[in-house]
C-alpha positions as CSV (number, residue, x, y, z in Angstrom):
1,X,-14.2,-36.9,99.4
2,X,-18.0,-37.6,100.4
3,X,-18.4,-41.6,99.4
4,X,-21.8,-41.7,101.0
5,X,-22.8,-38.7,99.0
6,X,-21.1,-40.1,95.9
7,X,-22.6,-43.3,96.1
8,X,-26.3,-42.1,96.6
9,X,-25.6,-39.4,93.6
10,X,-24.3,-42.3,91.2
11,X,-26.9,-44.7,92.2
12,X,-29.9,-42.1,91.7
13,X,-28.3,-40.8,88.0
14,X,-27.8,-44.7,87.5
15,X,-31.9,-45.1,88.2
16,X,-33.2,-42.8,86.3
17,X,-31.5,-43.2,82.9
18,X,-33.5,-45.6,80.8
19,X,-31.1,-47.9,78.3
20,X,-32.9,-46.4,75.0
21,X,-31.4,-43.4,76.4
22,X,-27.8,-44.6,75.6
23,X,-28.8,-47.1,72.9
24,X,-29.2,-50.3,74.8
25,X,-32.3,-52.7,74.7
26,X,-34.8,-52.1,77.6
27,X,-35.2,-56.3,78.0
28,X,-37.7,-58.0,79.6
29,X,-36.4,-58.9,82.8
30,X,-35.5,-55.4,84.5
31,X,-35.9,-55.9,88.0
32,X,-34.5,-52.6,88.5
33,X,-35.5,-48.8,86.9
34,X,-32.6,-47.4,85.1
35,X,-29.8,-48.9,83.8
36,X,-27.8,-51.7,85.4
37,X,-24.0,-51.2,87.5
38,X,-22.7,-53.3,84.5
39,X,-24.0,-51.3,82.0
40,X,-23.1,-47.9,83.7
41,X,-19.3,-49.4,83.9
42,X,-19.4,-50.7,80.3
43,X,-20.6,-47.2,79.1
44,X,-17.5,-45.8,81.1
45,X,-14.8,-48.0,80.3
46,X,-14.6,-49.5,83.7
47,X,-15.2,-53.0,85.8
48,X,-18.1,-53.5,87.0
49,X,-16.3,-54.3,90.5
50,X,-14.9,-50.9,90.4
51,X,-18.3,-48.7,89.8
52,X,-20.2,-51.3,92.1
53,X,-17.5,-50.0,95.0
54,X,-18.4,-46.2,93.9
55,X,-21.8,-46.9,94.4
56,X,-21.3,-48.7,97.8
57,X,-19.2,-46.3,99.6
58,X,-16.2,-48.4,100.1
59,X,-14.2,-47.3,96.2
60,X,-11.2,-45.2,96.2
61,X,-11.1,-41.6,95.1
62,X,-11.7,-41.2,91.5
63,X,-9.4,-39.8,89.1
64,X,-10.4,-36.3,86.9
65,X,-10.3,-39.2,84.3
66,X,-13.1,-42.0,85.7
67,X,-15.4,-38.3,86.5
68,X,-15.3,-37.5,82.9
69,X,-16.1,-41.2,81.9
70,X,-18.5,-41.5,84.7
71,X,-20.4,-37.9,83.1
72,X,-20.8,-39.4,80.3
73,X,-22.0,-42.4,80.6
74,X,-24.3,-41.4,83.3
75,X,-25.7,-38.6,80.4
76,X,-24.4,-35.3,83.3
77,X,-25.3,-31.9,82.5
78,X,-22.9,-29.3,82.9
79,X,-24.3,-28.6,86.7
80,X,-24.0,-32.4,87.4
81,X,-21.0,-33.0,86.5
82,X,-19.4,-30.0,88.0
83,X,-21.4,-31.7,91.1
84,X,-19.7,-35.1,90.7
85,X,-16.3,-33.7,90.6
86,X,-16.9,-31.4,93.9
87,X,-17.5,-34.7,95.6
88,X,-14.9,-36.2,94.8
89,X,-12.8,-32.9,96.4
90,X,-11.9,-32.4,92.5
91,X,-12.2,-28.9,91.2
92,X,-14.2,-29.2,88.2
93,X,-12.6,-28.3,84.5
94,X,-13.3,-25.0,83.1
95,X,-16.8,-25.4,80.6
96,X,-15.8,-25.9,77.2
97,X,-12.4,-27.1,77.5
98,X,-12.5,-30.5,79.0
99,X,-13.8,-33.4,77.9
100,X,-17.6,-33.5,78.9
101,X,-20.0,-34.4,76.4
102,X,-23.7,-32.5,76.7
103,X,-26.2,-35.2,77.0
104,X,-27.8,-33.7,74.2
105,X,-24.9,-34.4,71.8
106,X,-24.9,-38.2,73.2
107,X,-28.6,-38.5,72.2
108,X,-28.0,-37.8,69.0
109,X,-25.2,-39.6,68.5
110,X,-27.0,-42.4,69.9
111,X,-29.5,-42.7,67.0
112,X,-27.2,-42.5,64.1
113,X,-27.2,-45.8,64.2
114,X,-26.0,-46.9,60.7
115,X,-24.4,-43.5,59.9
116,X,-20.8,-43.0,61.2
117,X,-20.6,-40.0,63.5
118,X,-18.4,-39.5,66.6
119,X,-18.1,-35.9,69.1
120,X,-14.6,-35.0,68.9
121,X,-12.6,-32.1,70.8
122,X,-11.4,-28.7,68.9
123,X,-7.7,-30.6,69.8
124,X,-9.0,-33.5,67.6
125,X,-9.6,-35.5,70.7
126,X,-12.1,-38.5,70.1
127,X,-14.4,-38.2,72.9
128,X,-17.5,-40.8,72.1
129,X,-18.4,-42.5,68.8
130,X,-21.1,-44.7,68.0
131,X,-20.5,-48.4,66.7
132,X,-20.1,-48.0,62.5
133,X,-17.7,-44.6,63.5
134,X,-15.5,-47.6,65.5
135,X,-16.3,-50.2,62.8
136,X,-14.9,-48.0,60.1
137,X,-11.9,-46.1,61.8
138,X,-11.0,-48.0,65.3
139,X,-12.7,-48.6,68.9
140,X,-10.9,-45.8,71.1
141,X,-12.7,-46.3,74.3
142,X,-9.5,-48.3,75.5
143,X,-7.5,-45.6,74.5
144,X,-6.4,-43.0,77.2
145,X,-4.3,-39.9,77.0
146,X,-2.9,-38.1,73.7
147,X,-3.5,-41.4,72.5
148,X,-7.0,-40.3,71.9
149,X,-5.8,-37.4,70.1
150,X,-6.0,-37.7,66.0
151,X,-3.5,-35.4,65.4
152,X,-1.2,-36.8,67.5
153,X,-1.6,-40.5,66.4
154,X,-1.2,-39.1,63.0
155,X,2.3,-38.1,63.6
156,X,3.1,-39.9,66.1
157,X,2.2,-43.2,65.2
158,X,2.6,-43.7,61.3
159,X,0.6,-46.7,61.4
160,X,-2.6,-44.8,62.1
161,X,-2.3,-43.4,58.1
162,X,-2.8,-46.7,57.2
163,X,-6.5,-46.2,56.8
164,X,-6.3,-43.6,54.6
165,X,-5.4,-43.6,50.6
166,X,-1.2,-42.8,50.4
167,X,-2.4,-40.4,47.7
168,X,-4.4,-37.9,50.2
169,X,-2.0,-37.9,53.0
170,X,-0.3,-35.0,52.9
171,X,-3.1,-32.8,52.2
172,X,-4.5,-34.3,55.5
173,X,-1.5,-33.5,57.3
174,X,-2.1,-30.0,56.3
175,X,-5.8,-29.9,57.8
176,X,-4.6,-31.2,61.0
177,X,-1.7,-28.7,61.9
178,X,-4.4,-25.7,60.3
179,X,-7.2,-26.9,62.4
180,X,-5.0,-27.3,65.2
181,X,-3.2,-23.6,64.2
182,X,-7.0,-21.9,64.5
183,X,-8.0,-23.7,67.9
184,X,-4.4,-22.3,69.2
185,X,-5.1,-18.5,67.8
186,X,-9.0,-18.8,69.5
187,X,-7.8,-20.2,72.6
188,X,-4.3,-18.9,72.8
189,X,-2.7,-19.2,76.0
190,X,-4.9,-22.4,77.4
191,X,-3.1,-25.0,78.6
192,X,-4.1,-28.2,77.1
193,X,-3.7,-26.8,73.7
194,X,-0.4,-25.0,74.2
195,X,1.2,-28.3,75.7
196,X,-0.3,-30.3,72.2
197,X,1.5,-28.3,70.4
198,X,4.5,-28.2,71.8
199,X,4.6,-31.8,71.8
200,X,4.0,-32.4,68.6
201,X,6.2,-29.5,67.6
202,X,8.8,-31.5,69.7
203,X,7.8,-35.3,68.4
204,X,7.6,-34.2,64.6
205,X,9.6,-32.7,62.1
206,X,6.7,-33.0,59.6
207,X,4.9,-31.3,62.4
208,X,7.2,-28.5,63.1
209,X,7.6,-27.7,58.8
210,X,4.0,-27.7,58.9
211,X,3.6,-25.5,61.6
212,X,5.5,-22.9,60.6
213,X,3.8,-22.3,57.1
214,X,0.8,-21.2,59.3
215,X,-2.3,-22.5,57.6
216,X,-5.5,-21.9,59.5
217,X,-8.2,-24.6,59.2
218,X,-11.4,-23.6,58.3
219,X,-14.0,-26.5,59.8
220,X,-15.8,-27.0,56.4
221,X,-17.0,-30.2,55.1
222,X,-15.0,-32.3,53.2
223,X,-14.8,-35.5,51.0
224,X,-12.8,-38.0,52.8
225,X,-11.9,-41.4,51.2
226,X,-11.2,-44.1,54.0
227,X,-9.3,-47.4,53.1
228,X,-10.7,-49.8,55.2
229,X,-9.1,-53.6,55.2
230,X,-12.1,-55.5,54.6
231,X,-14.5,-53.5,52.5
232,X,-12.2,-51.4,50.7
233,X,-12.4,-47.4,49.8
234,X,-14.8,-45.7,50.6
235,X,-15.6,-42.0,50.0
236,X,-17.7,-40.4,52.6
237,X,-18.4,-36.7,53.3
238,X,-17.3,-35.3,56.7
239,X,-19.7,-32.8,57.8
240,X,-18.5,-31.1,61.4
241,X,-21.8,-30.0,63.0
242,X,-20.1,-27.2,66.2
243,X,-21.6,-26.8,69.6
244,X,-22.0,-23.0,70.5
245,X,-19.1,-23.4,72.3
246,X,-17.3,-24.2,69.1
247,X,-15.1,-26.6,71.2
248,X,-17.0,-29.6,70.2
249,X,-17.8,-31.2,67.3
250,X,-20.5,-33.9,66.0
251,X,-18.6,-35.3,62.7
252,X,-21.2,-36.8,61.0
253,X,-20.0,-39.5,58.3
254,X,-22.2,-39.6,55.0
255,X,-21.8,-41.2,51.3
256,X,-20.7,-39.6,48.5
257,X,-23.4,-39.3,46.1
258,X,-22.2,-41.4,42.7
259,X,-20.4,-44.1,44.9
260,X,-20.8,-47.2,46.2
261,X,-19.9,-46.4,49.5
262,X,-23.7,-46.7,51.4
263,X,-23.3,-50.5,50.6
264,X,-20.0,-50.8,52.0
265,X,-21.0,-49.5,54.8
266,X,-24.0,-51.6,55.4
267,X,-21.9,-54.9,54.7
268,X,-19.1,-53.4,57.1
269,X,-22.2,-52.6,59.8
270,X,-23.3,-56.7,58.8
271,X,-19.6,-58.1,59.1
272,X,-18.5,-55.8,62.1
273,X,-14.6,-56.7,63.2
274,X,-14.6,-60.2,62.3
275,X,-12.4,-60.9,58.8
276,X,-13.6,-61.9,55.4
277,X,-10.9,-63.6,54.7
278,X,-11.3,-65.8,57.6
């Protein structure tokens, strides 16, 4: 591992991204170009302590997990953050099967501001979302793992269905194990998608009976009502906008015409996670 190289790579990445660029205020007291150590860190899900030691030469050597974070919060093309992970003395994930997010896609995540949208793996992996997208589903930047994986939460962890009406449930079921079904057929034989479905084939009966019909998604729009606990139901189209690569997706959340759903969503974007009822 190359600290002094590492450090002078995420310091000049850190300088030259402007906070518009990643949705934050410019402010009027930048001493510094770029963003700040604390906002790099907050943007990765790490201390500040822990990137300021990156950036000084003195931190220990980064796991495959911090580089990804790290890409994308510092906005890393494909070359850069093949760069980053060389080093580190990490050998870079294949293109289009990790979890790197084009800096393209985070730009335009970053202005839907008052639209839920999120970029989300073909294993159903959340990989960045935008504040409303948190506000109405859940914050996963804390969450590491499978455990940023929607189909396995959703059989996995029954609690996770609790956002959705009882009444749609099944058919959901059905869209995760065919959407999973068609990423496994395109990318047979890869390894993160073979070892997802073997352990969901080995956590879940409802799973394994749903596997075995063999339903193949198809990655069209659909209607999708969302029970939230403070603003109620609401019934937004999902519209899954693909990358060339077809192993990423921007879900882009939008009302149903005829609904009241666009004022729910502006009250839940004024209330954010604080409770009505308290």
């Amino acid at each position: 591992m190359d600290r002094t190289e590492l450090a002078d790579f995420l310091r000049r990445r850190r300088e030259q991204l402007q906070p518009a660029a990643v949705g934050l205020a410019a402010g009027a007291r930048r001493r510094t170009p770029g963003l700040r150590r604390d906002e790099v860190a907050l943007l990765a899900g790490m201390s500040t302590d822990y990137y300021t030691r990156l950036e000084q030469a003195r931190g220990p050597r980064p796991s495959t997990q911090v580089l990804a974070a790290l890409a994308r919060a510092l906005r890393l093309t494909d070359s850069e953050r093949d760069h980053l992970y060389h080093l580190t003395g990490h050998q870079p994930p294949a293109r289009g099967g990790d979890a790197h997010v084009s800096p393209g896609l985070l730009h335009v995540l970053t202005k839907l501001d008052d639209t839920p949208a999120c970029v989300i793996s073909d294993l159903g992996e959340i990989l960045v979302q935008n504040r409303i997208h948190a506000l109405l589903f859940e914050d996963f930047s804390h969450r590491r793992g499978l455990d940023r994986c929607i189909p396995w939460l959703w059989f996995t962890a029954p609690g996770h269905r609790d956002r959705f009406p009882e009444p749609d449930r099944n058919a959901m079921s059905h869209k995760h194990v065919a959407d999973l079904r068609a990423t496994a057929a395109r990318r047979a034989g890869d390894a993160d998608i073979t070892e997802l479905v073997a352990r969901l084939r080995s956590a879940s009966a409802e799973f394994e009976r749903l596997w075995h019909e063999h339903e193949v998604g198809t990655g069209a729009e659909q209607v999708k009502r969302v029970a939230h606990p403070e603003v109620g139901v609401l019934e937004l189209i999902c519209d899954p906008l693909l990358t060339p690569s077809a192993t990423r997706h921007l879900l882009v959340y939008y009302p149903k015409p005829g609904t009241d759903t666009q004022d729910k969503l502006d009250l839940l974007r004024v209330i954010g996670t604080q409770a009505l009822s308290s």
